[in-house]
C-alpha positions as CSV (number, residue, x, y, z in Angstrom):
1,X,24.5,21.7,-2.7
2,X,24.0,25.2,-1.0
3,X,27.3,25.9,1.2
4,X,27.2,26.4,4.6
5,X,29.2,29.5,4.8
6,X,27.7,32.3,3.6
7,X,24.7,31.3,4.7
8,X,22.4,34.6,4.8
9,X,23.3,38.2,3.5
10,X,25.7,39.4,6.1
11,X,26.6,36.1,7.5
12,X,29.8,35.7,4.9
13,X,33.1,36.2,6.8
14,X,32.0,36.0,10.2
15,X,34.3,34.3,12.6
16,X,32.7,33.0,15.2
17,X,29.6,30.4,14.9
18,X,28.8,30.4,19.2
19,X,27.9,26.7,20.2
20,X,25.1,27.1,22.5
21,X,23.7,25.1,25.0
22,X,19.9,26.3,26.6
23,X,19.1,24.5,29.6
24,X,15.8,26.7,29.9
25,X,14.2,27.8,26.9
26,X,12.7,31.2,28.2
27,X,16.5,32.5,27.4
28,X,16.8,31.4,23.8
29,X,15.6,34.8,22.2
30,X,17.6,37.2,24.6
31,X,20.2,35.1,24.5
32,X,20.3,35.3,20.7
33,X,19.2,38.8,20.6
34,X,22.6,39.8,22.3
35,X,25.0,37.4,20.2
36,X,23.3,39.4,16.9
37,X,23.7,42.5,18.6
38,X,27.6,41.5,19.3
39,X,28.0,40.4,14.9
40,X,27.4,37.4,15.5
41,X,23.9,36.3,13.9
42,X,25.2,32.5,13.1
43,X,24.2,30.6,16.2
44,X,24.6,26.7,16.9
45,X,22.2,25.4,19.5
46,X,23.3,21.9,20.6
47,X,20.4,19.2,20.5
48,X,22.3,18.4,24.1
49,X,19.4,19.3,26.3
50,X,15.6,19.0,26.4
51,X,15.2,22.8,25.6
52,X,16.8,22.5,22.5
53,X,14.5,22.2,19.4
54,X,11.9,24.8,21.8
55,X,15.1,27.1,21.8
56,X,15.1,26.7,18.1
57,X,11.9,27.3,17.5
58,X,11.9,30.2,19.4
59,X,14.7,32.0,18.1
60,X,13.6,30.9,14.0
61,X,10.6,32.8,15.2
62,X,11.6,35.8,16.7
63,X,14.7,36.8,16.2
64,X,14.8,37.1,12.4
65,X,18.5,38.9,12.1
66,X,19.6,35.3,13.6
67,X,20.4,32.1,11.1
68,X,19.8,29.8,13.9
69,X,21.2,26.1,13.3
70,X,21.3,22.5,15.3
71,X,24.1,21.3,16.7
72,X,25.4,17.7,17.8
73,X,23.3,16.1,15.1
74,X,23.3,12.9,15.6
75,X,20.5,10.8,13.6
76,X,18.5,11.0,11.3
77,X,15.6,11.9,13.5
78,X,17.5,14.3,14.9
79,X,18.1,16.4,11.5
80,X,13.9,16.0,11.0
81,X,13.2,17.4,14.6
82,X,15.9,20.0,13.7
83,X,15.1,21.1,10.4
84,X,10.6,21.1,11.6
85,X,12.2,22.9,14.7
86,X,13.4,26.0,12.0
87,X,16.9,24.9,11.9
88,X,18.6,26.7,8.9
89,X,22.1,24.3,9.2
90,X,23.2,21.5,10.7
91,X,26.3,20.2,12.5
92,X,27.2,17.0,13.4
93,X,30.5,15.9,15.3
94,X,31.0,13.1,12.6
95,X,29.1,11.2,10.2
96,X,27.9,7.7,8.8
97,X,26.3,7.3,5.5
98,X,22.8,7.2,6.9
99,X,23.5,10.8,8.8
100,X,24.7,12.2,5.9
101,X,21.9,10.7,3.9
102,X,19.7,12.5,6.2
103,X,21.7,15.5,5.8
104,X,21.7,15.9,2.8
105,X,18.1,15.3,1.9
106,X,17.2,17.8,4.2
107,X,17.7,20.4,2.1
108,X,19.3,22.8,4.6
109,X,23.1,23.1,4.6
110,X,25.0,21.1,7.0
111,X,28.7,20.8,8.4
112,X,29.5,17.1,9.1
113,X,32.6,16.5,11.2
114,X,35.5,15.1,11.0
115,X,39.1,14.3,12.8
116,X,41.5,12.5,10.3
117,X,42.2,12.9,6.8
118,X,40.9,9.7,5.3
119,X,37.1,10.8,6.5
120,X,38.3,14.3,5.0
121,X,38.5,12.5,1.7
122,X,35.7,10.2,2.0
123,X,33.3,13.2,2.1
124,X,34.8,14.6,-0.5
125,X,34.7,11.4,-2.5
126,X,30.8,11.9,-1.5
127,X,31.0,15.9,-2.9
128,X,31.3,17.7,0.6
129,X,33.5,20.5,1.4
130,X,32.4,22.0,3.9
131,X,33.6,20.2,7.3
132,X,33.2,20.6,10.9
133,X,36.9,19.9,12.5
134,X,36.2,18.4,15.9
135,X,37.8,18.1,18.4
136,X,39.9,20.3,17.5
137,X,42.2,21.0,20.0
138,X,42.1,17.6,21.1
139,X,42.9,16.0,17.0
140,X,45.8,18.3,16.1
141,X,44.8,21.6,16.3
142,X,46.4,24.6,13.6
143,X,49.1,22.5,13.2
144,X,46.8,19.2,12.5
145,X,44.7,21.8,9.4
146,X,47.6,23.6,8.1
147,X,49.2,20.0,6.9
148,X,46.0,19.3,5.4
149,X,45.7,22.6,3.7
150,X,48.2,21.6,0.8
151,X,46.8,17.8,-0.3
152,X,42.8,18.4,0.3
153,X,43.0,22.0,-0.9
154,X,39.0,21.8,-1.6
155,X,38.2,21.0,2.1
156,X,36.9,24.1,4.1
157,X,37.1,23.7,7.9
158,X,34.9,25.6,10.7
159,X,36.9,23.6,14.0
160,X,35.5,23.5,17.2
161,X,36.5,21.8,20.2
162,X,38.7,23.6,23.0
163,X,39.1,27.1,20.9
164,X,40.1,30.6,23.1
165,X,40.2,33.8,21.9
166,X,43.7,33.6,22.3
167,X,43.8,30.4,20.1
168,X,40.8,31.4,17.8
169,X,42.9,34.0,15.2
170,X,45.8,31.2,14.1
171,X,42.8,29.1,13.1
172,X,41.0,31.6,11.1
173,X,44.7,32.4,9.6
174,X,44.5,29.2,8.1
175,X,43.9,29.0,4.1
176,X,41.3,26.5,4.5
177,X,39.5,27.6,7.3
178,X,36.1,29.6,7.3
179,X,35.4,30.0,10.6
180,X,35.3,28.3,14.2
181,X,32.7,27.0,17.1
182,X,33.3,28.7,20.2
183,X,31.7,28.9,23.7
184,X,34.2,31.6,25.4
185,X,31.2,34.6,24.8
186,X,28.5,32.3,26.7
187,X,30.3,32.0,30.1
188,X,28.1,30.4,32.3
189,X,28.3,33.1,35.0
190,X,26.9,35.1,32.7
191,X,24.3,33.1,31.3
192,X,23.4,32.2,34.8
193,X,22.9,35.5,35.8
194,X,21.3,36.4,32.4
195,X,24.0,38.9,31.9
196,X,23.3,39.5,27.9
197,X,25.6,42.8,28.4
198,X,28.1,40.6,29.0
199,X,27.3,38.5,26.4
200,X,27.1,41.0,23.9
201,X,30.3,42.1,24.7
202,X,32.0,39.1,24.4
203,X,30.3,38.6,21.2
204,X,31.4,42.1,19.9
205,X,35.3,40.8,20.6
206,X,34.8,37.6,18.6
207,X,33.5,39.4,15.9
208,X,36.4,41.4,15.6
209,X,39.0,38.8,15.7
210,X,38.8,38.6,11.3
């Protein structure tokens, strides 16, 4: 199974995955345009809202530096309008066995998520390490992974859920985290106003936080 970090030349050891969510599809590309710009080509777009697989489309189409994904996964139709949409990964806030059927037969990588350690070792039981930890302020935080660091060793975190860029670098200090889902570089003055300075330049200070 291809991992889901590292997922494109370039893409290894970024910090920051942005969790998007595109009320009006028109602002996909510019929008993803300025978060590559910022070093941050790995972008989640949240099937939240009815722009959401157009906004994928749009960006697997015309921003090529971008590895656009689907986030908030939640059936198994919703990883086959993903993945026709151009999704290149997928990220669910938890999982059954039919999701992660659906997952995993779709042939792109996918992070499925997780808040306590038994469904930590149940994926692992089921040959996944790579995990989404949400929510993750809300389930335990840097405190919650670092005790899980030393018995599921093989586990590999991106959290998301209620991260800062004041809380974001003791997360990616952790041994068994990758990355984590943020929002802070999308804030919605910005993207309001279509201010994808702003947005660049947000993105250019989560890119330097590893």
């Amino acid at each position: 199974m291809t991992s889901m970090f590292g997922l494109a030349p370039g893409t290894r050891g970024v910090p920051v995955v942005p969790v998007v969510v595109i009320e009006d599809a028109a602002d996909a590309v510019p929008l993803a345009r300025a978060l590559v710009a910022g070093g941050l080509p790995l972008i989640e777009v949240t099937l939240r809202t009815p722009a959401a697989l157009d906004a994928v489309r749009a960006i697997a189409a015309e921003v090529p530096e971008a590895v656009v994904g689907a986030g908030t996964v939640v059936s198994a139709a919703g990883v086959a309008d993903a993945v026709g949409a151009g999704a290149r990964f997928l990220v669910s806030p938890g999982w059954t066995e039919r999701l992660l059927g659906a997952m995993r037969d779709s042939g792109v990588p996918f992070l499925p998520g997780v808040s306590t350690a038994s469904e930590v070792v149940a994926l692992i039981e089921r040959g996944v390490e790579d995990m989404k930890f949400f929510p993750a302020e809300a389930a335990g935080g840097v405190p919650y992974l670092r005790s899980l660091a030393g018995p599921l060793p093989r586990a590999r975190f991106c959290p998301t859920g209620g991260i800062s860029p004041g809380s974001a670098p003791a997360y990616l200090s952790l041994p068994n985290v990758d990355c984590v889902g943020g929002t802070w570089m999308l804030p919605p003055a910005a993207l309001a106003a279509r201010d994808w300075g702003r947005v660049e330049a947000l993105a250019r200070g989560a890119a330097a936080l590893r």
